[in-house]
N, C-alpha and C positions, 0 to 999 in steps of 0.2 A: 519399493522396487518399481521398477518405470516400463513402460509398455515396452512389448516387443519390436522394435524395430527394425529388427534383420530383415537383408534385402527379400523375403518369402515373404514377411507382412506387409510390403509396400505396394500398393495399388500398380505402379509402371511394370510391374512383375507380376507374372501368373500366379496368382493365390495369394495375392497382395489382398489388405483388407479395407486401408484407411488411406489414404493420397498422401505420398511423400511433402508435401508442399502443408500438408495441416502439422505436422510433424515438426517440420522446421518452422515455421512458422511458431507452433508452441515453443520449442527450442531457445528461439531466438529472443519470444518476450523473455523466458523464466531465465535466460541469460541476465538480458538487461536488468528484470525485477530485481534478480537476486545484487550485482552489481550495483545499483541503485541504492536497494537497501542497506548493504554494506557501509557505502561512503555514507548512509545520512547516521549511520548508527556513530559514525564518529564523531556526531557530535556531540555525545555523552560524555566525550573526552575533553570535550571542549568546556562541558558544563564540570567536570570534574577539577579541573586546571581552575575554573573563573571564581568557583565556590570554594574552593581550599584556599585561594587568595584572597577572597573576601573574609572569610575567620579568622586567616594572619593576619591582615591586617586589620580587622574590627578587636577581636581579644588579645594579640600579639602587641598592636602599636596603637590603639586606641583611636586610629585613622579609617573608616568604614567609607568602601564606595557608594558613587551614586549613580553606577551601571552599572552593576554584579545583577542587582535584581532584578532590572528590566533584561539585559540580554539574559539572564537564565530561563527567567518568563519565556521568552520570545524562544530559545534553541529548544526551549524544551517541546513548547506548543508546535513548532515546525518540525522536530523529528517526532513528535506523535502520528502529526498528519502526512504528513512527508512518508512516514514509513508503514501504512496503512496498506498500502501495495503488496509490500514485502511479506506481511503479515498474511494477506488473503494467500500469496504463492505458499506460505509454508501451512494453510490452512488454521492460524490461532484467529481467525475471526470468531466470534460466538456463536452458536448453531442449537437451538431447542432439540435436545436428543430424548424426549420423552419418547416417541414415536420412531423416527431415523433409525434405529438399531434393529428395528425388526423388518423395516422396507430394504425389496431384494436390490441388488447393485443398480439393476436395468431402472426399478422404479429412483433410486436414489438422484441416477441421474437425471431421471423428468422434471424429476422436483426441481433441481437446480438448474437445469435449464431453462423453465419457466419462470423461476426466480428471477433468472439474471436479466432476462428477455421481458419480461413485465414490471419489474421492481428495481433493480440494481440499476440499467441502464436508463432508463427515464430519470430514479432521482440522481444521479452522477451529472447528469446533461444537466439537470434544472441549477446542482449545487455549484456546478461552474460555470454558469452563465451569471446567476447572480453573485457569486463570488468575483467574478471580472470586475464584473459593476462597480463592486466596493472596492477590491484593489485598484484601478484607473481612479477609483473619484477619491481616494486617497494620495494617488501620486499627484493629481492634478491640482490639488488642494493644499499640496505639502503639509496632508496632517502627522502631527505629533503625537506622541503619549503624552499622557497627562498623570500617569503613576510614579513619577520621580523630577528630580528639577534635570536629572539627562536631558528630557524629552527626546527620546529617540524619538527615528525616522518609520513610519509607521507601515508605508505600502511595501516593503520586502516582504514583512511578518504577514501581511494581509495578501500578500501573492500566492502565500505557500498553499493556498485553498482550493484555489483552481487547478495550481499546478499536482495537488496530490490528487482532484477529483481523476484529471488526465491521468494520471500513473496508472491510480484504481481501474481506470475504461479500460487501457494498455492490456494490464493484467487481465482484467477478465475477459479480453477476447482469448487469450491462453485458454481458461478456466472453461467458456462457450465450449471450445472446442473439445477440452478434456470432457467433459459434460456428452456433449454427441458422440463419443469414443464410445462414455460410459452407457449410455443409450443405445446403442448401434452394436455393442460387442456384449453387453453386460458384466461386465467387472472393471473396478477401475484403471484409469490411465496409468496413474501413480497412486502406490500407495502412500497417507499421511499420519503418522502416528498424532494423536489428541496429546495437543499442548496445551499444558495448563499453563496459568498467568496467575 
């Protein structure tokens, strides 16, 4: 269930609590994240279609490609990290709950706020700065795979690293904010039921 935001709880209004503008703001990432994650999850369909044509014809006609494995490699590896954004909006990231279950909502969100504030954002910045690196000095290079005689084209697959750190940053300015909610109000933004994996 997702915070209250009838026009009583919105700051431009008397007895408002939280600034309509954090609001939409969340809004509008967990818009994007979720839309984001949708289209990259299609490409499990992509790997479904590439791999049931690779068994026809490997055990069917005794004709086996020599790009089923590299681009499954490669969809699979880009919607893992690709969809790592998606993942944090619907909260299945991993979380040590040794402790967690017995901190009250307010301290909950300290945690996570200093988290993301000391930890998540510094490494996101580091893991896309040097993932640039390597995807440019790949395009630049025109490097190949070396896992099949395809040789794919290797800096698309080596793109997807900066571009999911960006998505992750995206998302968790949402998550900051849901965070100072939970800090500020004491009970969460939204609630997330534990997915398992």
């Amino acid at each position: 269930m997702s915070a209250d935001t009838s026009s009583a709880s919105v700051p431009g209004n008397p007895g408002g609590e939280f600034p309509r503008a954090f609001y939409e703001i969340i809004r509008a990432i967990d818009r994007f994240t979720d839309v984001t994650g949708r289209l990259i999850a299609l490409t499990m369909l992509f790997l479904m279609v590439t791999i049931s044509y690779e068994v026809v014809m490997r055990y069917g006609f005794n004709a086996p490609t020599v790009w089923v494995y590299e681009s499954s490699f490669m969809a699979n590896g880009s919607a893992f990290m690709l969809g790592a954004a998606y993942a944090l909006l619907k909260g299945a990231h991993v979380r040590t709950d040794i402790y967690w279950e017995n901190y009250s909502e307010r301290k909950k969100g300290v945690v996570d706020l200093i988290s993301y504030l000391l930890f998540f954002y510094p490494a996101m910045i580091t893991f896309m700065l040097i993932s640039i690196d390597d995807a440019l000095h790949s395009y630049d290079t025109g490097e190949r795979s070396q896992e099949s005689v395809w040789r794919a084209i290797m800096w698309p697959f080596r793109a997807t690293i900066p571009l999911a750190a960006l998505l992750l940053m995206i998302q968790g300015v949402s998550e900051v904010l849901k965070c100072w909610y939970q800090v500020q109000f004491g009970r969460e933004f939204v609630h997330r039921e534990k997915i398992e994996i």
